[in-house]
Backbone of each chain as ProteinMPNN parsed JSONL, in Angstrom:
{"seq_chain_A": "XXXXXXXXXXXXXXXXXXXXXXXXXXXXXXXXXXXXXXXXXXXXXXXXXXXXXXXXXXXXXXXXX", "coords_chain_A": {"N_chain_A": [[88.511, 115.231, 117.355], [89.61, 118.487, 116.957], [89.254, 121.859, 116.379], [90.054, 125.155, 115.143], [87.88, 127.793, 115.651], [88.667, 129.445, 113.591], [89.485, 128.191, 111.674], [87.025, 126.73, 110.308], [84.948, 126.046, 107.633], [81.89, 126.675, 105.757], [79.9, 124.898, 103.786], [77.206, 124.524, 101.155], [75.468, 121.141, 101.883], [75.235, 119.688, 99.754], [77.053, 120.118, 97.787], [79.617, 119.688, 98.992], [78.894, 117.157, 98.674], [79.109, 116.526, 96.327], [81.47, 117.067, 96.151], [82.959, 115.043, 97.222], [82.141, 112.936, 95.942], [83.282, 113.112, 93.334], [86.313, 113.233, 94.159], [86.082, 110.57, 94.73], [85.874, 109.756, 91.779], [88.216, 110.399, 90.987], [89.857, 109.29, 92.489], [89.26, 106.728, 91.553], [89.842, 107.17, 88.901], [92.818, 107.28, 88.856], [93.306, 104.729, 90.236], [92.765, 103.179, 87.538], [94.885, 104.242, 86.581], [97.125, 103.124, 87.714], [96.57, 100.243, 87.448], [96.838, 99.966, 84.897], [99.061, 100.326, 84.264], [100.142, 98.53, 85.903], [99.421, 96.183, 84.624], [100.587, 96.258, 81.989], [102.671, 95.987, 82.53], [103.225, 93.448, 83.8], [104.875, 89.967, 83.941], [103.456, 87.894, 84.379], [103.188, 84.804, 86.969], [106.051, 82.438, 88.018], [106.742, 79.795, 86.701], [107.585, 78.157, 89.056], [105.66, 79.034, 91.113], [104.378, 78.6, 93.893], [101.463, 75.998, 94.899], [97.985, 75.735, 95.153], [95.876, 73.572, 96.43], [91.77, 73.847, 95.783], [90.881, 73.525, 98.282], [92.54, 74.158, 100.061], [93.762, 76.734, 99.458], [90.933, 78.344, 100.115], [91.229, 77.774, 102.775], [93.511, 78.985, 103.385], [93.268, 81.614, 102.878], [90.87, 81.515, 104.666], [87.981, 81.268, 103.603], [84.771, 80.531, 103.668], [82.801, 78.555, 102.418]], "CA_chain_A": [[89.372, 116.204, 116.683], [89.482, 120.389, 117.372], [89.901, 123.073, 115.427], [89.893, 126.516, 115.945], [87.195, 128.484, 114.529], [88.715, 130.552, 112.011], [89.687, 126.875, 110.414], [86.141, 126.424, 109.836], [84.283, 126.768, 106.974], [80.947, 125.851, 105.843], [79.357, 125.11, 102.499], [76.243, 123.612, 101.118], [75.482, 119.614, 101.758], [75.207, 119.49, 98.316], [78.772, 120.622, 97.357], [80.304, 118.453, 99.631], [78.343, 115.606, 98.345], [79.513, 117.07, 94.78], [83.218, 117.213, 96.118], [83.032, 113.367, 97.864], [81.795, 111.983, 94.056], [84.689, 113.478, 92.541], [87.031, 112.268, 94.947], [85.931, 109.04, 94.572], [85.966, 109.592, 90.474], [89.638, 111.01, 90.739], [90.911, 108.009, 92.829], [89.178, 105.538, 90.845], [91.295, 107.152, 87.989], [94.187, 106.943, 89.678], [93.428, 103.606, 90.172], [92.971, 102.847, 86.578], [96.296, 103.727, 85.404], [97.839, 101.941, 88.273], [96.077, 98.913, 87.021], [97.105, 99.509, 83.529], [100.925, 100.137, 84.222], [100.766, 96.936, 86.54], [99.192, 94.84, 83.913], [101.246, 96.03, 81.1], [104.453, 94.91, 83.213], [103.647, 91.998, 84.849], [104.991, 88.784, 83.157], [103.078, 86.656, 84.901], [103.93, 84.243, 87.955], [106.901, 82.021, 87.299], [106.124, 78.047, 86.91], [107.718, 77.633, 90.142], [104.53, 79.46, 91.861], [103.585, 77.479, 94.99], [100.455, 75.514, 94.481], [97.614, 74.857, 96.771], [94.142, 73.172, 96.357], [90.864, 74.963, 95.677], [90.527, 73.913, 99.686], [93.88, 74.576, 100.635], [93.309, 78.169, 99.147], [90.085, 78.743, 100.997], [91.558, 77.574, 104.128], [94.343, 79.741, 103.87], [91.922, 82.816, 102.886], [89.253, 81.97, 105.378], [87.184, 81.509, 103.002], [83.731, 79.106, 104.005], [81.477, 78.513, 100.901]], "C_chain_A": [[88.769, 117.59, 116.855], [89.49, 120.47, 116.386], [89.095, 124.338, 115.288], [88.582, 127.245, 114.774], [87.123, 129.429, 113.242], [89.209, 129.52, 111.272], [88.217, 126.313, 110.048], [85.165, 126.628, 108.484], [82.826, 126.177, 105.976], [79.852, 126.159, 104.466], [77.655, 123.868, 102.409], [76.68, 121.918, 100.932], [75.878, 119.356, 100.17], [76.463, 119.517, 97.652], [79.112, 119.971, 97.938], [79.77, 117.46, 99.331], [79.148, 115.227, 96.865], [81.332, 116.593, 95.3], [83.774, 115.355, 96.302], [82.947, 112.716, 96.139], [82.934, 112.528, 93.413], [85.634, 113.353, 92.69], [87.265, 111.385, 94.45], [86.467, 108.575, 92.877], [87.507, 109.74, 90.278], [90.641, 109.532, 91.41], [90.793, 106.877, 92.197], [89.932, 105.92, 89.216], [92.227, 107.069, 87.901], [94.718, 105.257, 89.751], [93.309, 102.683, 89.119], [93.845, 102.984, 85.962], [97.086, 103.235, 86.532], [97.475, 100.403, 87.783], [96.545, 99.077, 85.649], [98.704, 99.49, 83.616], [101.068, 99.146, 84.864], [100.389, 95.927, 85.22], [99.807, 95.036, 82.675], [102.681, 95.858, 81.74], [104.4, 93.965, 83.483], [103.97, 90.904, 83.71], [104.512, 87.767, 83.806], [103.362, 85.909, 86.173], [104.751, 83.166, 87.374], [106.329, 80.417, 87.244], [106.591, 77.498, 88.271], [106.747, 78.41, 91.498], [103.684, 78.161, 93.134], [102.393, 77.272, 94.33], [99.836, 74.9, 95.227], [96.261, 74.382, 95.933], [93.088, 74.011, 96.376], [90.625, 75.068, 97.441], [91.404, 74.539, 100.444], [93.69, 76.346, 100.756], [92.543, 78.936, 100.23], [90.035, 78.542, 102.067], [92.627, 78.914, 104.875], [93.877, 81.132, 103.6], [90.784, 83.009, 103.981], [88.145, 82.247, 105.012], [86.213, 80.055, 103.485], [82.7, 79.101, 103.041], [80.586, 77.638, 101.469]], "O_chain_A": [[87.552, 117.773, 116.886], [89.651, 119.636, 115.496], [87.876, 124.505, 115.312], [88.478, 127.184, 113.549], [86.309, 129.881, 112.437], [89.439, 129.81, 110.098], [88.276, 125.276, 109.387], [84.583, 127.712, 108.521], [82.975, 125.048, 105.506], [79.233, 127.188, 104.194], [77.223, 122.964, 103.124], [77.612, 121.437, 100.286], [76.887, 118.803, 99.732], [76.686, 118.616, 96.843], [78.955, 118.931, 97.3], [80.319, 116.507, 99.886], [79.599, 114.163, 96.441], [82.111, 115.862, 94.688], [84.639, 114.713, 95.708], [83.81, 112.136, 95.481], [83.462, 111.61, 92.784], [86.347, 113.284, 91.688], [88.278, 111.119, 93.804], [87.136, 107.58, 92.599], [88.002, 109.133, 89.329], [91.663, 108.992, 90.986], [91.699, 106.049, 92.101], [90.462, 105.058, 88.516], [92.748, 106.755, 86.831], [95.796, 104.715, 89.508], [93.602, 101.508, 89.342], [94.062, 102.321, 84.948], [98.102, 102.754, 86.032], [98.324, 99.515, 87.848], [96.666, 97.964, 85.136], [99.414, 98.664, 83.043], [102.123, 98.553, 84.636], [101.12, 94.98, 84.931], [99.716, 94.029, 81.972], [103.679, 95.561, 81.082], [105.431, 93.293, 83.519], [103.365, 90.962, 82.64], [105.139, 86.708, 83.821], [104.114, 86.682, 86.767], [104.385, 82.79, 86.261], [105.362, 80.111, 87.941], [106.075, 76.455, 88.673], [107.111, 78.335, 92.672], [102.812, 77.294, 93.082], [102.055, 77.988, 93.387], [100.227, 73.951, 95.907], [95.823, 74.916, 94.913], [93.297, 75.058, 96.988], [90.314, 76.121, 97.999], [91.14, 75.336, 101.343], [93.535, 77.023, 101.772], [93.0, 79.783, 100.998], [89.047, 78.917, 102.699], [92.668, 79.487, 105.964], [94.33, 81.899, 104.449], [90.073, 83.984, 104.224], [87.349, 83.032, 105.526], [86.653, 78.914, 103.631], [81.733, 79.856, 103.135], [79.568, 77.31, 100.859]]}, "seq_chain_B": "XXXXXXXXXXXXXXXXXXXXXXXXXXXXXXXXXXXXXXXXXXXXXXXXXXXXXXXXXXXXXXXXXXXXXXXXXXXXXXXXXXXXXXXXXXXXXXXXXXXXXXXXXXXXXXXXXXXXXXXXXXXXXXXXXXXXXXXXXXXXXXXXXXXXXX", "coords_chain_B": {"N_chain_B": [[96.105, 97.426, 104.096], [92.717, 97.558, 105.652], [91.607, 94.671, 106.851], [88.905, 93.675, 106.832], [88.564, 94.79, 104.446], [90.311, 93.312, 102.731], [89.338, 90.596, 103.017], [87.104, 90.654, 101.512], [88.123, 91.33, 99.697], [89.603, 88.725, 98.832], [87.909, 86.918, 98.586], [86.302, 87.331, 96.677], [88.315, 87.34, 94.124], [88.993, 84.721, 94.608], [86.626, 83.405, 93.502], [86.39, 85.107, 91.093], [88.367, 83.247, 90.472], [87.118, 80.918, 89.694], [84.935, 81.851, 87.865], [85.913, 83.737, 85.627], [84.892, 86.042, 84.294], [82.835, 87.471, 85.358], [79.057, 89.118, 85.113], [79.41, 91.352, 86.084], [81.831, 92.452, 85.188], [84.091, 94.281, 83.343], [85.159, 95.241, 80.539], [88.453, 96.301, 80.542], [91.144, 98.777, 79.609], [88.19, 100.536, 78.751], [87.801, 102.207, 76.983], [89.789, 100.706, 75.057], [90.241, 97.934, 74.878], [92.277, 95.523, 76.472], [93.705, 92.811, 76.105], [91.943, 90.438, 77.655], [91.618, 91.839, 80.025], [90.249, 93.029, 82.736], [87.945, 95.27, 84.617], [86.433, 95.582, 87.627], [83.852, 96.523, 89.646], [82.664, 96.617, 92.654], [80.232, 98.59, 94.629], [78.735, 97.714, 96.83], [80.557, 97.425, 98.84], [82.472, 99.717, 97.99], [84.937, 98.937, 96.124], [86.803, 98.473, 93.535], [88.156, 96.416, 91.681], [90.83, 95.422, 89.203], [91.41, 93.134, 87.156], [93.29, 90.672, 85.309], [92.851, 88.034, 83.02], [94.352, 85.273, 82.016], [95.081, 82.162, 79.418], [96.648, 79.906, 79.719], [99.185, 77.577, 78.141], [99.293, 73.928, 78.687], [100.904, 73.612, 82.063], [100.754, 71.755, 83.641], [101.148, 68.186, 84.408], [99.248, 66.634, 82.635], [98.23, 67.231, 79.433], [96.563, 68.16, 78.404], [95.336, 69.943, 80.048], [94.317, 73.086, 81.166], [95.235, 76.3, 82.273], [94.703, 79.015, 83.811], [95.105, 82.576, 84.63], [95.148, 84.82, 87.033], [95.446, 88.327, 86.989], [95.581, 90.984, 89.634], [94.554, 94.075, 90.506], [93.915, 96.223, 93.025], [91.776, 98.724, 94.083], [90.311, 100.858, 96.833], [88.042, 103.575, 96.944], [87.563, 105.014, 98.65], [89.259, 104.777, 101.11], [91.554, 104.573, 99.878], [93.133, 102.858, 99.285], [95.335, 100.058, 98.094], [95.978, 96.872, 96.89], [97.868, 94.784, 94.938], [97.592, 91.508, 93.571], [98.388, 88.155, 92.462], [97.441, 85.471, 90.937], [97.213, 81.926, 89.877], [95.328, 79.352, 88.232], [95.49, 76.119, 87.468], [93.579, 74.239, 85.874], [92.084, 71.461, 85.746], [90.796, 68.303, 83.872], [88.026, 67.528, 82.895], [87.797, 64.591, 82.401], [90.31, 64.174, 83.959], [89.738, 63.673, 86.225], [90.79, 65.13, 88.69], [92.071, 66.996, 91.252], [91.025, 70.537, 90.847], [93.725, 73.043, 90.463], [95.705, 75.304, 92.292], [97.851, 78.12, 91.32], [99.803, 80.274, 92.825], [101.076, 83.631, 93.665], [102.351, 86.249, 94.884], [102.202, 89.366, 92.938], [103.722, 92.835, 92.683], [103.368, 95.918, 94.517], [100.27, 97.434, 94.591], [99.339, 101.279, 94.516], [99.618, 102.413, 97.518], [99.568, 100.037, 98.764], [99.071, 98.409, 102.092], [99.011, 96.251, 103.823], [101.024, 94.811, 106.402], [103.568, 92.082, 106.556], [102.608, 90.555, 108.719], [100.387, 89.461, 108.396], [100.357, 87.355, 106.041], [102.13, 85.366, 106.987], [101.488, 84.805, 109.382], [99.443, 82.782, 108.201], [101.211, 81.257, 107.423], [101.84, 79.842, 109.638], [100.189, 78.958, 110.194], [98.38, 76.968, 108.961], [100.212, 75.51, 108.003], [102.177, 76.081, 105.072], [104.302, 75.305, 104.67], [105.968, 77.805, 103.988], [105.425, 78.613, 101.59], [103.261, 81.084, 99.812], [100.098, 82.939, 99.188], [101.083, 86.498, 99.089], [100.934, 90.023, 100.266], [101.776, 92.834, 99.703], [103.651, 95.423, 100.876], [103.748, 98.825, 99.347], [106.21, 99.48, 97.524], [107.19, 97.216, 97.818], [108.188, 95.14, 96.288], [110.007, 93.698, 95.764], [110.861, 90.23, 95.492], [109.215, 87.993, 97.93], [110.55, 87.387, 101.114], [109.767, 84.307, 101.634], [109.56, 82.648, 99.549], [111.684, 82.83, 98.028], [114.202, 81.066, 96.203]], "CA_chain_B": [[94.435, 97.103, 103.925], [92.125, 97.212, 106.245], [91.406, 93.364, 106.969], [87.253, 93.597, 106.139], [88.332, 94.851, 103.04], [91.274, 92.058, 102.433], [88.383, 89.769, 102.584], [86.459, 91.432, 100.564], [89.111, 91.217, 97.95], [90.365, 87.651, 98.292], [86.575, 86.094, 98.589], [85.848, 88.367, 95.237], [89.477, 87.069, 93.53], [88.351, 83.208, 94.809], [84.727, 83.103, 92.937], [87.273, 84.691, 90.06], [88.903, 81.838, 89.546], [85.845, 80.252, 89.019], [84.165, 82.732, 86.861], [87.241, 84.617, 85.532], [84.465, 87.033, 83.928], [81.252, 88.011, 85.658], [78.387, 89.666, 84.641], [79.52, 92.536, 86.366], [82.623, 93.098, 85.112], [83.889, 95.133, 81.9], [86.682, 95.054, 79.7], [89.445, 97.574, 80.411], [90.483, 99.808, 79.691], [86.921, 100.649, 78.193], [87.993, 102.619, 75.476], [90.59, 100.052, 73.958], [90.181, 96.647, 75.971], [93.891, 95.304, 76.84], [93.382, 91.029, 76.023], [91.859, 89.638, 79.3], [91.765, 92.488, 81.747], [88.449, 93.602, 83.563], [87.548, 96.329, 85.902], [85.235, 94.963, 88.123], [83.542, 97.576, 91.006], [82.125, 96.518, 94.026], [79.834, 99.667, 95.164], [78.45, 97.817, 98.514], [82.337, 97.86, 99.311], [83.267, 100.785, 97.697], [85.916, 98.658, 95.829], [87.185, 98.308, 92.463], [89.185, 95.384, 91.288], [90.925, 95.433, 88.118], [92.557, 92.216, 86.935], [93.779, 90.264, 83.711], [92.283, 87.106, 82.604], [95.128, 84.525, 80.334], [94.865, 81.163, 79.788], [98.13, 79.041, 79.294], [99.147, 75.809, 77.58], [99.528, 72.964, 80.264], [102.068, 73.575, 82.746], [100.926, 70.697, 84.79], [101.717, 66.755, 83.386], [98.563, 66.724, 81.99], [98.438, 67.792, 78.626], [94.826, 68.802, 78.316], [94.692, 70.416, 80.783], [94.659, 74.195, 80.994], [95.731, 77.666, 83.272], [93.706, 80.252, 83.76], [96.08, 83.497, 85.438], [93.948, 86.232, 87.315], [96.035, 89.151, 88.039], [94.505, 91.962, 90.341], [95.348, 95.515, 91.461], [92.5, 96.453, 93.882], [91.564, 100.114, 95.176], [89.256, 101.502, 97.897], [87.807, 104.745, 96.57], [86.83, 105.631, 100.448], [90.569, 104.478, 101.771], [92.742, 104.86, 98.582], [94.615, 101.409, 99.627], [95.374, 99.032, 96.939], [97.236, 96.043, 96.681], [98.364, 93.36, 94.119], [97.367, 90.025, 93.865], [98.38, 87.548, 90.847], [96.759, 84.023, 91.123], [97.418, 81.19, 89.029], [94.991, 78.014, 88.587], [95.322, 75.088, 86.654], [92.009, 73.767, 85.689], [92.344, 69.902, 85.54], [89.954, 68.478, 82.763], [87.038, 66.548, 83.785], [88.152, 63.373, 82.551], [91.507, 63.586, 84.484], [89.708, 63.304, 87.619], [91.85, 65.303, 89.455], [91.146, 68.424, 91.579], [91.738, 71.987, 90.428], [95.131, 73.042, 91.572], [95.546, 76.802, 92.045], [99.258, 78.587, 91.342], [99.663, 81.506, 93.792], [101.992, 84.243, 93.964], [101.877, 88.006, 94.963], [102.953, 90.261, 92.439], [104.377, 93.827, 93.338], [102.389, 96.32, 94.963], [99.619, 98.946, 93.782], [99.399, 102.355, 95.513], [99.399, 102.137, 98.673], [99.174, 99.002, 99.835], [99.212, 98.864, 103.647], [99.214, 95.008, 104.077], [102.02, 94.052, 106.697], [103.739, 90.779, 105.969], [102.911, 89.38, 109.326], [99.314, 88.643, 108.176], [100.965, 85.848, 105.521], [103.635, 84.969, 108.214], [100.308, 83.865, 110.424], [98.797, 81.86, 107.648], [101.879, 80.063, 106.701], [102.335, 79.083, 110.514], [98.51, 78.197, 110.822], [98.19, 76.523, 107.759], [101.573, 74.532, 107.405], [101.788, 75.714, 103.819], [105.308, 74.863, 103.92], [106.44, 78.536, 103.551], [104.923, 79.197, 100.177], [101.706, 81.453, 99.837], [100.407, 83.982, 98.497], [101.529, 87.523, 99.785], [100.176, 91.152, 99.96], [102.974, 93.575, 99.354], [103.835, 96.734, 100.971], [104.085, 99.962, 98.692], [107.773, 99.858, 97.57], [108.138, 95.941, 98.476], [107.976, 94.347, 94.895], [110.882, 92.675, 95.509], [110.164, 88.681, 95.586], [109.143, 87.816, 99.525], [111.51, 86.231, 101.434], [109.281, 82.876, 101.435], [108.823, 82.269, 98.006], [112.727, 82.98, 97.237], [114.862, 79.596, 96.173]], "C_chain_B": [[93.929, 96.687, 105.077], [91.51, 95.486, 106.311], [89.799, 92.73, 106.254], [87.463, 93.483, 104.749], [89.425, 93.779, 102.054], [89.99, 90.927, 102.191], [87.898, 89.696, 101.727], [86.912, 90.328, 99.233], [89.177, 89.388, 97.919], [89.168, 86.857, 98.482], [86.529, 86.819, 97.093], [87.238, 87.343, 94.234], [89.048, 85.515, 93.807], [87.625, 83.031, 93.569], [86.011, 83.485, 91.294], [87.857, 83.662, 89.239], [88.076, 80.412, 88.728], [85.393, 80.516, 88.186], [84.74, 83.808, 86.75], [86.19, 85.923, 85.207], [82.886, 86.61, 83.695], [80.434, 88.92, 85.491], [78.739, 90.97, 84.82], [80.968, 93.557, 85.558], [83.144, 93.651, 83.581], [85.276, 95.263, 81.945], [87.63, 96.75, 80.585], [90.448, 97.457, 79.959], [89.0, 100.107, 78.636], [86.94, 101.281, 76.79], [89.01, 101.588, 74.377], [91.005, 99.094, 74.85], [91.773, 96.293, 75.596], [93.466, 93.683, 76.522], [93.153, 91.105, 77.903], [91.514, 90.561, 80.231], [90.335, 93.106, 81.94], [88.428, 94.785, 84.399], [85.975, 95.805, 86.303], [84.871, 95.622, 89.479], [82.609, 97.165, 91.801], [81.246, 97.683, 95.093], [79.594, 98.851, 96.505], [79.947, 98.396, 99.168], [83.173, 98.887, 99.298], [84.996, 100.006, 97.064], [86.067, 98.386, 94.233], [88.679, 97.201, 92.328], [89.801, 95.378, 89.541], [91.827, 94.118, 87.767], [92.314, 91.848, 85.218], [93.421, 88.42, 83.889], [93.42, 85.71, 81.415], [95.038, 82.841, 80.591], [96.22, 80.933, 78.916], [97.781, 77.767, 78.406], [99.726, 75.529, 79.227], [100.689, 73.348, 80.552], [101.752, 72.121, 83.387], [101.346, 68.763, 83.56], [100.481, 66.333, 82.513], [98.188, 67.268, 80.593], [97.227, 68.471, 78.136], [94.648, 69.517, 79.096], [95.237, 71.792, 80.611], [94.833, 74.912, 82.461], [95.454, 78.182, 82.924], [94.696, 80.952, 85.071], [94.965, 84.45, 85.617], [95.078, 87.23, 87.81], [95.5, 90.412, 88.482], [94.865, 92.725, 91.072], [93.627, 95.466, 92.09], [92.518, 97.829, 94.413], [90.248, 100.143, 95.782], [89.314, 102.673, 97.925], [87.912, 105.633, 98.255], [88.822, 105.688, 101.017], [91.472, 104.765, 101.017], [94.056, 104.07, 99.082], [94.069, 101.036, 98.455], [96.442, 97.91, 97.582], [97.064, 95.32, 95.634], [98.096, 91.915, 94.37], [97.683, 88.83, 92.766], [98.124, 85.84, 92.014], [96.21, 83.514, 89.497], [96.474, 80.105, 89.266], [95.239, 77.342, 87.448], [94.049, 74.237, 87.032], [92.247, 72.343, 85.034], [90.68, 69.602, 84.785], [88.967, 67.678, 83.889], [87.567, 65.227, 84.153], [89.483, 63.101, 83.276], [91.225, 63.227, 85.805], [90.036, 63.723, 89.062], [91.259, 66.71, 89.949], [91.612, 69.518, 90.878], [92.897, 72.408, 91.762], [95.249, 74.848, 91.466], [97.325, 77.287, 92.756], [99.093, 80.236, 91.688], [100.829, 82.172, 94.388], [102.168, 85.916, 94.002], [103.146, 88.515, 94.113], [103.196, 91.952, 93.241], [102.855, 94.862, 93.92], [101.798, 97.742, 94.362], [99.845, 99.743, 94.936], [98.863, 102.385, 96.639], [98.703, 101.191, 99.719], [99.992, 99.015, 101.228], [99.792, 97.275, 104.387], [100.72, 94.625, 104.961], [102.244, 92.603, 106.447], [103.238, 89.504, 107.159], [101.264, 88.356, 108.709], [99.313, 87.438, 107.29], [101.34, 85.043, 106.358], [102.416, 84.259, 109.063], [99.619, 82.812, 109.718], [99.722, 80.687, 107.222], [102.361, 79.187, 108.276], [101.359, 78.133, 110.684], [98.577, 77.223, 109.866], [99.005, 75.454, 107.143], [101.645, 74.643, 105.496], [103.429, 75.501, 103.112], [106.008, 76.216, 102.799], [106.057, 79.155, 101.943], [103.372, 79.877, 100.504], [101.105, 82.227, 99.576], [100.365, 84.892, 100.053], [100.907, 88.788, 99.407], [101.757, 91.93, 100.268], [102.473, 94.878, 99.879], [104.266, 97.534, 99.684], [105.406, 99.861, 98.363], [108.401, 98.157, 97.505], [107.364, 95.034, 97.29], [108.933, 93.111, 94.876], [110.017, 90.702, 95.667], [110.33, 87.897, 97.616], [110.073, 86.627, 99.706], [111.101, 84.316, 101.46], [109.094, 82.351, 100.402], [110.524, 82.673, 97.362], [113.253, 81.441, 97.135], [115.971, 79.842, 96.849]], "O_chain_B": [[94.38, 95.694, 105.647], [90.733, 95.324, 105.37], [89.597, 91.773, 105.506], [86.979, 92.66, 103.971], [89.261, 93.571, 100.852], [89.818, 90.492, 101.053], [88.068, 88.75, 100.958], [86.546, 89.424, 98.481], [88.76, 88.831, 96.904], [89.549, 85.69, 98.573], [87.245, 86.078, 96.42], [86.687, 86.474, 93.559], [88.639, 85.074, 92.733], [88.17, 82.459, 92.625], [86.427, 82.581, 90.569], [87.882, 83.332, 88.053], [88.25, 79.548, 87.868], [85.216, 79.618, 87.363], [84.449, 84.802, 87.416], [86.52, 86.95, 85.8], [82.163, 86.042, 82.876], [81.001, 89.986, 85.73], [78.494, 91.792, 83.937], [81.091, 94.774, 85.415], [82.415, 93.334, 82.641], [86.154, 95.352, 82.802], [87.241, 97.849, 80.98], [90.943, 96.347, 79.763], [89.151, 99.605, 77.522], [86.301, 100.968, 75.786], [88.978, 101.695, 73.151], [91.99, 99.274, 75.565], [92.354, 96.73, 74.602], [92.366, 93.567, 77.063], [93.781, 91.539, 78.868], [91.087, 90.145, 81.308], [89.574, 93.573, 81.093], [89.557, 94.992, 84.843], [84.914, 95.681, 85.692], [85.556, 95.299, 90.45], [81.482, 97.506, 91.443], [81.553, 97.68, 96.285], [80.277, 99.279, 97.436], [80.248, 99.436, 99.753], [84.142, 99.14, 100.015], [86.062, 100.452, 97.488], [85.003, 97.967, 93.777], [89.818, 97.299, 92.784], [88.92, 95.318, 88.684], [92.996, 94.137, 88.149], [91.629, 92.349, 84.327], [93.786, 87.752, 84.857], [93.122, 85.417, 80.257], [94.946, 82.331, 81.707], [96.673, 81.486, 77.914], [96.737, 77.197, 78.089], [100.178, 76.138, 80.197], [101.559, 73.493, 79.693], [102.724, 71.394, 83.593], [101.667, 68.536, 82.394], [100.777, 65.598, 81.571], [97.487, 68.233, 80.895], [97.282, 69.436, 77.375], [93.521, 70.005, 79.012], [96.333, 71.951, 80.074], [94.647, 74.345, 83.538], [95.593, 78.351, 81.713], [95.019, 80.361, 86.102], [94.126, 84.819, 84.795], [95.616, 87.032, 88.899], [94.875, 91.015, 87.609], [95.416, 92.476, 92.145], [92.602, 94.897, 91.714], [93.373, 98.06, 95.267], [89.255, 99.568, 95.338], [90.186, 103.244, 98.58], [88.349, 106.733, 98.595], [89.405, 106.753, 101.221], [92.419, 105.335, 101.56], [95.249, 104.335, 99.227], [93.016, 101.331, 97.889], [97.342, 98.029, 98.412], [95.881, 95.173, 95.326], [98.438, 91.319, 95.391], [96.676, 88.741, 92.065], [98.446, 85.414, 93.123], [95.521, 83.977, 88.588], [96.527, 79.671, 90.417], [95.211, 77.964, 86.386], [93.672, 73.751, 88.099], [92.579, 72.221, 83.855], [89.679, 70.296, 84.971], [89.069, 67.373, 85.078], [87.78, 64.723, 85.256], [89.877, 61.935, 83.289], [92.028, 62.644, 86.534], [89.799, 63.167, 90.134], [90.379, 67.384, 89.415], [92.678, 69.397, 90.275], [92.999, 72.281, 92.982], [94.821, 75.466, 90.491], [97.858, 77.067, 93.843], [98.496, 81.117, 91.068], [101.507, 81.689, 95.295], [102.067, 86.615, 92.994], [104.356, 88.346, 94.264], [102.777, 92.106, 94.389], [101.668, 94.577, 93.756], [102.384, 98.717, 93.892], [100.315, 99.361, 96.008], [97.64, 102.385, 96.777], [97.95, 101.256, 100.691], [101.123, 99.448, 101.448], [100.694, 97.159, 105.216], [101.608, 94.143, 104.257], [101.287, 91.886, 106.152], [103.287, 88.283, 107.012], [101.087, 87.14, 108.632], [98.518, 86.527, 107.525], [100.818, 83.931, 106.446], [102.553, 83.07, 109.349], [99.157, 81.897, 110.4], [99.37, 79.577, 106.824], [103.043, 78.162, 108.243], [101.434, 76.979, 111.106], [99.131, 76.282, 110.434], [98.736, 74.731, 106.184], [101.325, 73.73, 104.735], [103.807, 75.494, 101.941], [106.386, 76.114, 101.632], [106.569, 80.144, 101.419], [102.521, 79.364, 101.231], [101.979, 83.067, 99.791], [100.033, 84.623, 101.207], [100.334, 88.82, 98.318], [102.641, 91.486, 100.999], [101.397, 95.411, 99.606], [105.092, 96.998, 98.945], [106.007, 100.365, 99.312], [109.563, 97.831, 97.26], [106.293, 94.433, 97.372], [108.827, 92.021, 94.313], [108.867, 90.324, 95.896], [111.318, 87.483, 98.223], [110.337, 85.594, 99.09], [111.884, 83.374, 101.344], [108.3, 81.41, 100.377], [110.567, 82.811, 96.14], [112.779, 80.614, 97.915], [116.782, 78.938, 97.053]]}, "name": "protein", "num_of_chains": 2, "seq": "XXXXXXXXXXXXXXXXXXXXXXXXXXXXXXXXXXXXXXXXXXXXXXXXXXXXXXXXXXXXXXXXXXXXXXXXXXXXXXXXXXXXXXXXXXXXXXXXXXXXXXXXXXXXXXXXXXXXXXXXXXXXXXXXXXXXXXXXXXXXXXXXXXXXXXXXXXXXXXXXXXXXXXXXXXXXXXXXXXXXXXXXXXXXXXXXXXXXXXXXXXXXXXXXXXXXXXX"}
């Protein structure tokens, strides 16, 4: 990726380390009220929820314990 | 979702069902816990899982026996994908002998899940699961997947 030099601009490591952690803090809030508006809607899965085996599961996951 | 981090999640959501609530994980929301639900963060991964913990009366013919529901939004602080995951087990008692049976069905999707459908669509060909299984939901695609409709 380019970009022209008057799109450049250049701050301390430190601040950008500062900006990345806050990021991260802002999406993981983000991602806490998505998790709370999903889990105060969901009703659950219905009783007619397919149903597999703990191996079945980890077969169809790719999961190898 | 990147596929690494699909793993991630559905090896992490597995062990769940085992140990609905591990050392690591903490009530949420933190200020005024919701019944059941966790936030559980994954720093090697950079992932955060948040799910809900309920236990049922028997659905299965067993009458002792119980259901334990995990349901689970997932984000990636680094990627800012999520998806949805709800997983059902029924926990067969000791004395019935019988294996643990696990009830599996994707609920709607968190922000920006990326998950195309073919990556189900390959497990239900590989797998013969007989069209049922769970599913990862595109952004917008809550509706109920075409394999899992009656």
């Amino acid at each position: 990726m380019s970009a022209e030099a008057s799109d450049l601009v250049s701050i301390p490591r430190a601040e950008l380390e500062a900006l990345k952690a806050e990021l991260k803090r802002l999406r993981r809030e983000v991602g806490r009220g998505v998790a709370m508006a999903r889990i105060q809607a969901d009703s659950g899965p219905g009783d007619d929820a397919p149903a597999f085996t703990r191996e079945e599961l980890a077969e169809a996951w790719g999961i190898r314990e | 979702m990147p596929q690494p981090l699909r793993w991630t999640v559905q090896r992490t959501i597995f062990h769940l069902l085992d140990e609905p609530v591990p050392a690591l994980a903490d009530p949420f929301p933190s200020d005024d816990p919701l019944p059941g639900a966790y936030e559980l963060h994954l720093p090697a991964d950079d992932v955060t899982i948040w799910y809900t913990v309920t236990e049922h009366a028997a659905l299965a013919a067993d009458a002792s026996s119980r259901t334990a529901a995990v349901a689970a939004s997932v984000s990636r602080t680094t990627a800012a994908s999520a998806a949805c995951l709800q997983t059902r087990r029924i926990r067969s008692t000791a004395a019935s002998g019988c294996s643990p049976k696990f009830l599996c069905h994707a609920a709607g999707a968190a922000t920006d899940a990326e998950l195309p459908y073919g990556g189900v669509d390959r497990l239900r060909l590989r797998h013969g699961l007989g069209g049922r299984c769970v599913r990862w939901l595109k952004r917008g695609g809550e509706t109920v997947p075409r394999a899992m409709r009656r």
